[in-house]
N, C-alpha and C positions, 0 to 999 in steps of 0.2 A: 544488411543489418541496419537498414536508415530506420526500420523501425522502432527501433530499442531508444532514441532518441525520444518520439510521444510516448511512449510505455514509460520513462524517466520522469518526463513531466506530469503524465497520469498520476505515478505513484509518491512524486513529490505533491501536489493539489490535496491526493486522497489522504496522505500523512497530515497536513496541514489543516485538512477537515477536520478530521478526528483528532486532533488536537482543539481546535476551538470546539469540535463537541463534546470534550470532556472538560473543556472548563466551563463549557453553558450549562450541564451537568453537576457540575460541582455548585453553582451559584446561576441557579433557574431563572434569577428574576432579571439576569443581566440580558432579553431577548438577541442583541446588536450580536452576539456571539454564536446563538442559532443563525443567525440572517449570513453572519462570513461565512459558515459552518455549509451552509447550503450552497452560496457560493462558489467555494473551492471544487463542493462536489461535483456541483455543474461544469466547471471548468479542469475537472477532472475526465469527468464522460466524456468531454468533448475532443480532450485528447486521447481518450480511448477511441475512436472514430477515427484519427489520425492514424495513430498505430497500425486499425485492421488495415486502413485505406493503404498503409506503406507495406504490408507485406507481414507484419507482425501473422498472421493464421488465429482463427479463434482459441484450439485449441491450446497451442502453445503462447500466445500471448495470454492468454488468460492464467494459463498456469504458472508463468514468469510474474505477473502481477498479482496473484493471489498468493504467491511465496514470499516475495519480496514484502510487500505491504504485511502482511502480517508479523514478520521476521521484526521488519522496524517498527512495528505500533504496538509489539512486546519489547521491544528495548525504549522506546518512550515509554510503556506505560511501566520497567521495571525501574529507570534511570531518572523519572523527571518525575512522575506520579509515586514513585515507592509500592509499585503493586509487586506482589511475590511472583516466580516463578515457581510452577511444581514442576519436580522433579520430569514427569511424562511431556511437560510445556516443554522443556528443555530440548529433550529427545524428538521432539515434533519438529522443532526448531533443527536441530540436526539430520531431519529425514527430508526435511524442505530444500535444506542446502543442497542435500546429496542430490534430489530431484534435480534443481537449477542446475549441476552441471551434467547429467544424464539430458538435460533438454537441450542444454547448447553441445554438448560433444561431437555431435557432426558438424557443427560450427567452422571447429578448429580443426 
């Protein structure tokens, strides 16, 4: 499970991104905040290349990282931004979870 270590740093990079892309977003003329924005991405990818290289598997890695990133870039965007959750956002949130431990359970 050494891959969960770049799949960590993937999805901290990719949270990080989208963070500086909603404040380039917010305030367009600031360019420096698209340029980190891209940045992070990059050095996001690059540790998604890590991850497959350690054993993460496409499918399962991709799916631990499309849940997670998401999970936490609606709690930034409901915690720091004030964006609402709908009711169904919620519940998606709740079916991701359950996925995450359906994908590790042979894990353990």
């Amino acid at each position: 499970m050494i891959w969960l270590i770049p799949l960590a740093i993937l999805i901290f990079f990719e949270l990080a991104a989208d963070i500086f892309a909603k404040e380039w977003s917010l305030n367009s003329r600031f360019y420096l905040l698209a340029v980190v924005a891209l940045i992070f991405y990059l050095l996001a990818n690059t540790s998604w290349l890590f991850a497959l290289k350690n054993g993460s598997g496409l499918a399962r890695g991709a799916a631990v990282f499309s849940v997670t990133s998401a999970i936490l870039a609606a709690m930034v965007g409901f915690f720091i931004y004030h964006e609402s959750l709908e009711r169904v956002q919620v519940i998606g949130i709740v079916i991701g979870l359950t996925s995450l431990f359906f994908i590790f359970w042979p894990e353990f």
